[in-house]
C-alpha positions in Angstrom: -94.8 -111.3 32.2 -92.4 -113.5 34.7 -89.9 -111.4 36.9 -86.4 -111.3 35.5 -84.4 -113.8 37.1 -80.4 -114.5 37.7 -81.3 -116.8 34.6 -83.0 -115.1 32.2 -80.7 -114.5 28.9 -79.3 -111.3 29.1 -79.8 -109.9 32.7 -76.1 -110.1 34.7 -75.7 -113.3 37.0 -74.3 -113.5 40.1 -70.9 -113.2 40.7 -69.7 -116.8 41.4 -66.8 -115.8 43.6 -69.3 -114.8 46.2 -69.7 -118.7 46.7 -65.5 -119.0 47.4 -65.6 -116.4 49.6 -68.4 -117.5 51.3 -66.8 -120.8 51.7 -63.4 -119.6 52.4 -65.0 -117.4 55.5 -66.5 -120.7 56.8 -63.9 -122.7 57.2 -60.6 -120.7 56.8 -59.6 -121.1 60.2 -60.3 -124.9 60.0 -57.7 -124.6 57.0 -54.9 -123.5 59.1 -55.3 -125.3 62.5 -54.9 -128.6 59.6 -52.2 -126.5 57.7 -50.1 -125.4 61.2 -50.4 -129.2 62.3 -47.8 -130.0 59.6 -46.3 -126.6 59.1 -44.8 -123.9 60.9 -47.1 -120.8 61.2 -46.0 -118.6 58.0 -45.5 -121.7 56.1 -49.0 -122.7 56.9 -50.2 -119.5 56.2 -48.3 -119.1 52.6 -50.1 -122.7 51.9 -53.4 -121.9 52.9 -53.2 -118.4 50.9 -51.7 -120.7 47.6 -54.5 -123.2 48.0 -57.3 -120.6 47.7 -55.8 -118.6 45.3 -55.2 -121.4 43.0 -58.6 -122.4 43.8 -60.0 -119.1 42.6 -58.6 -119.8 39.0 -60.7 -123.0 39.1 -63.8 -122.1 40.8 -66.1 -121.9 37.8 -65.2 -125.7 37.4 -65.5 -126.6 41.6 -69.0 -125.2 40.8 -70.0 -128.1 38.4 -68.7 -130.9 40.5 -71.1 -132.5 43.1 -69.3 -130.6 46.2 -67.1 -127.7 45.4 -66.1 -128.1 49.1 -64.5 -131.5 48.6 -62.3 -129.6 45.7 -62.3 -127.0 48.3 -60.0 -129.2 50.4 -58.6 -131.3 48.0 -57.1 -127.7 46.7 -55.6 -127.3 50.3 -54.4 -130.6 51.4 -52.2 -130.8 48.1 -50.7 -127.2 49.3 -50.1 -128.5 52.5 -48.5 -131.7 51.6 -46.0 -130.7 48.7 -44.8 -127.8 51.6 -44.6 -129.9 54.3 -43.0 -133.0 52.5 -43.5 -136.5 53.6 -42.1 -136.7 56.9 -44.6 -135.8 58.4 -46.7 -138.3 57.6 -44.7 -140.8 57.0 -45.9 -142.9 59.8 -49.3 -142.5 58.2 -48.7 -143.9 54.9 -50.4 -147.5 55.4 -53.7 -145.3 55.3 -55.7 -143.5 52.5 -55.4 -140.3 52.1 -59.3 -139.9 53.3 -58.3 -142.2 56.0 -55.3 -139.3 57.3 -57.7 -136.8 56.9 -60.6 -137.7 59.5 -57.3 -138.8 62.1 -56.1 -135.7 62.4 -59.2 -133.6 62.0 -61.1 -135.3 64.8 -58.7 -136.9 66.3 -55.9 -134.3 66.2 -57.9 -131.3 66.2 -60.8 -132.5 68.0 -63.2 -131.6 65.1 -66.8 -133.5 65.8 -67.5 -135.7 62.3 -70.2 -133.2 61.3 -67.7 -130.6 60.7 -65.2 -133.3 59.3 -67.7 -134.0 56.8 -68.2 -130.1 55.9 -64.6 -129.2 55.8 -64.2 -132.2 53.5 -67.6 -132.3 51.5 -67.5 -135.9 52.3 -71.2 -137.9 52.9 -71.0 -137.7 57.4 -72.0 -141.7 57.4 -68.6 -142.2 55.1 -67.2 -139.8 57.9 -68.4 -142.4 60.5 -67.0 -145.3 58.9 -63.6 -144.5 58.6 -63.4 -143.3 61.9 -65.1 -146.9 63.0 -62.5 -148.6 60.8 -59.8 -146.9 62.3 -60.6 -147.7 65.7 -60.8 -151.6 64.6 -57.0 -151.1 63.2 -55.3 -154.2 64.2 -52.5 -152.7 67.1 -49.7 -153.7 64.8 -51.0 -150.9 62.8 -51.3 -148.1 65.6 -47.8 -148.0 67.1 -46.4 -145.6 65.1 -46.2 -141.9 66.1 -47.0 -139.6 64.1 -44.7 -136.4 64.4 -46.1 -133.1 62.9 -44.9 -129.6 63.3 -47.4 -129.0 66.2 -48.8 -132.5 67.0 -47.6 -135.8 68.4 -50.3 -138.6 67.5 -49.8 -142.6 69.2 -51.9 -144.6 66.7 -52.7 -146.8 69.4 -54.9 -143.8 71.0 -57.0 -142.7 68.0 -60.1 -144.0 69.6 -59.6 -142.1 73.0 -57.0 -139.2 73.3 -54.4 -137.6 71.3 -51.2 -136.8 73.4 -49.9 -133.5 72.0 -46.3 -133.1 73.6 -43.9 -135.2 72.8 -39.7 -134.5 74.1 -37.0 -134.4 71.6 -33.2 -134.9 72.3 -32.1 -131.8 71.1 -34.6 -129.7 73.2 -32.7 -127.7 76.4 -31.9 -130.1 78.9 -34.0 -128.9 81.8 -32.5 -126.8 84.7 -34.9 -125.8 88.1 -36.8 -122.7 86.9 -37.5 -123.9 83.3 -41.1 -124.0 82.1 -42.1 -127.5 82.5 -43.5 -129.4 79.5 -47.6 -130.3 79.8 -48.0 -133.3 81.4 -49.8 -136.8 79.4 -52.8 -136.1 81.8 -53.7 -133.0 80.7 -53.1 -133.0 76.8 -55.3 -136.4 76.7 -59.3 -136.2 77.0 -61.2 -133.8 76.4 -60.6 -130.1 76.4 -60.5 -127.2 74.4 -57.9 -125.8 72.1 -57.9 -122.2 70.1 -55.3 -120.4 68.4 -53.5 -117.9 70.5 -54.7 -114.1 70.4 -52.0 -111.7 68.8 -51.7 -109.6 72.0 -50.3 -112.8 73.9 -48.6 -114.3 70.6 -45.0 -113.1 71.8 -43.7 -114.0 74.7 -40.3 -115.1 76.9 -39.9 -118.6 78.2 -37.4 -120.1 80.7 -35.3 -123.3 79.0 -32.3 -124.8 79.9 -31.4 -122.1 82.6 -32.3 -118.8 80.6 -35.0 -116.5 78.8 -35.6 -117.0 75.0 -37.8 -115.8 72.6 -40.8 -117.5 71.8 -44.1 -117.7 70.1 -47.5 -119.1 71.3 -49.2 -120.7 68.3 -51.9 -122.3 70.6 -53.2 -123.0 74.1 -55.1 -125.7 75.7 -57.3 -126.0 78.6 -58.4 -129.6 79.8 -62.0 -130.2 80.6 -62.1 -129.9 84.4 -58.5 -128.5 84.7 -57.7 -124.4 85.4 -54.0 -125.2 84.2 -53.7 -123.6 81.1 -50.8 -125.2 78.4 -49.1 -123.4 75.4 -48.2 -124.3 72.1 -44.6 -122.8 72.3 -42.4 -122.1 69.3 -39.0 -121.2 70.8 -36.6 -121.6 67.8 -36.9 -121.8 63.5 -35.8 -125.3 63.2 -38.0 -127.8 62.5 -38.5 -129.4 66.3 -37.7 -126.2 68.5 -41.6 -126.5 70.0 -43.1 -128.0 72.5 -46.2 -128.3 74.9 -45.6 -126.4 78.3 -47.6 -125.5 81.8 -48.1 -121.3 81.4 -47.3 -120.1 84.8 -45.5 -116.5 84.5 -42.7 -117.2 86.0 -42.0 -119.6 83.3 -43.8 -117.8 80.1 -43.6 -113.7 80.1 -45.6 -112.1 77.8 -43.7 -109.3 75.9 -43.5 -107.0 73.2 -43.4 -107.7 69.3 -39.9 -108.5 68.7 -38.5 -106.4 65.8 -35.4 -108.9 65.0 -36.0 -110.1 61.4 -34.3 -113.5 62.4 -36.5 -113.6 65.8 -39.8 -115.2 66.5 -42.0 -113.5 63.8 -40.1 -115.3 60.7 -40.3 -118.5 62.3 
């Protein structure tokens, strides 16, 4: 007599959302940095939490394809894209869609191709070849700027750095005391970057001669370098953020604000 199995007729089989949330715990967090490139933070977060829901109705069928984790992101990109619009990547749309992908995973989140390739449930040698092709882009092609919610990428640079800052004309002219915005030197190269902690999420920060409110999405730290940089959020329209040095005389942390048309609904 052969032990029951999982697929013997009549005994109970597993419960195939154990694989989503499986996946989902894997590479949630990969999901957002993507989703918060081209998104503000609740925006990103609404997506992300559509993607995987709508995913959840579908999952018996991901199951049956050769990589449920390839419908896995195909699920979130198209979340992200219809909320974000085509602005963003407007200066992107001479390249496949496969193509933006591996840019701003590795290149603007600094993903290694081996977790490119997982987050994606793409083959890692297809992976490698589309980053090699887009280092061969003719410069013609790479001098565009691509202008997310939380990234700045120069084509030009995708096979060395990815400048992160970028200034805008309607961001506070600067007056002496301001928080000064991260220099070229120290958002290019390596380094590491990591979504900031909710005790030092809200904070105060000095621009065009007074305090405002703000929010730190995320902070960098350059390899070799004990200057730290923060994502700053410091307004709810579309290009109030920006790249600065954290010294606290500049950025304050503070408490949770409790205005409902403050930081936290940005």
């Amino acid at each position: 007599m052969t032990p029951a199995t999982a697929d013997t007729p009549g005994q109970p089989r597993p419960d195939p959302a154990i694989d989503l949330i499986a996946l989902r715990d894997l590479h949630h967090d990969r999901y957002l940095r993507y989703a918060i490139l081209l998104l503000p933070s609740s925006a990103a977060r609404h997506a992300i939490r559509t993607a995987l829901d709508d995913l959840a109705h579908h999952w018996r069928d991901a199951l049956r394809t050769p990589s449920p984790a390839a419908c896995a992101w195909q699920a979130v990109r198209h979340h992200v894209h219809s909320a974000a619009g085509p602005r963003p990547l407007r200066p992107l749309a001479h390249l496949t869609p496969p193509e933006q992908d591996v840019l701003l995973l590795h290149h603007a989140l600094g993903l290694p191709d081996t977790e490119v390739a997982a987050l994606t449930g793409t083959d890692l040698a297809t992976v490698r070849v589309r980053l090699r092709s887009l280092a061969r882009r003719p410069s013609q092609d790479r001098r565009s700027t691509l202008h997310g919610n939380n990234c700045s990428i120069k084509l030009e640079n995708v096979t060395s750095a990815v400048p992160f800052s970028r200034s805008h004309p309607d961001h506070p002219a600067w007056e002496p005391g301001d928080a000064e915005r991260a220099p070229r030197e120290l958002m290019s190269g390596p380094g590491r970057c990591w979504d900031a902690e909710p005790r030092w999420r809200w904070v105060e920060i000095r621009l065009g001669g007074r305090w405002r409110p703000g929010r730190v999405e995320r902070w960098r730290l350059h390899q070799g370098s004990t200057a730290w940089v923060a994502l700053v959020r410091w307004g709810p329209d579309y290009d109030d953020w920006c790249w600065y040095l954290y010294t606290p005389a500049t950025v304050r942390k503070t408490a949770q604000p409790t205005d409902p048309d403050g930081p936290a609904s940005w």
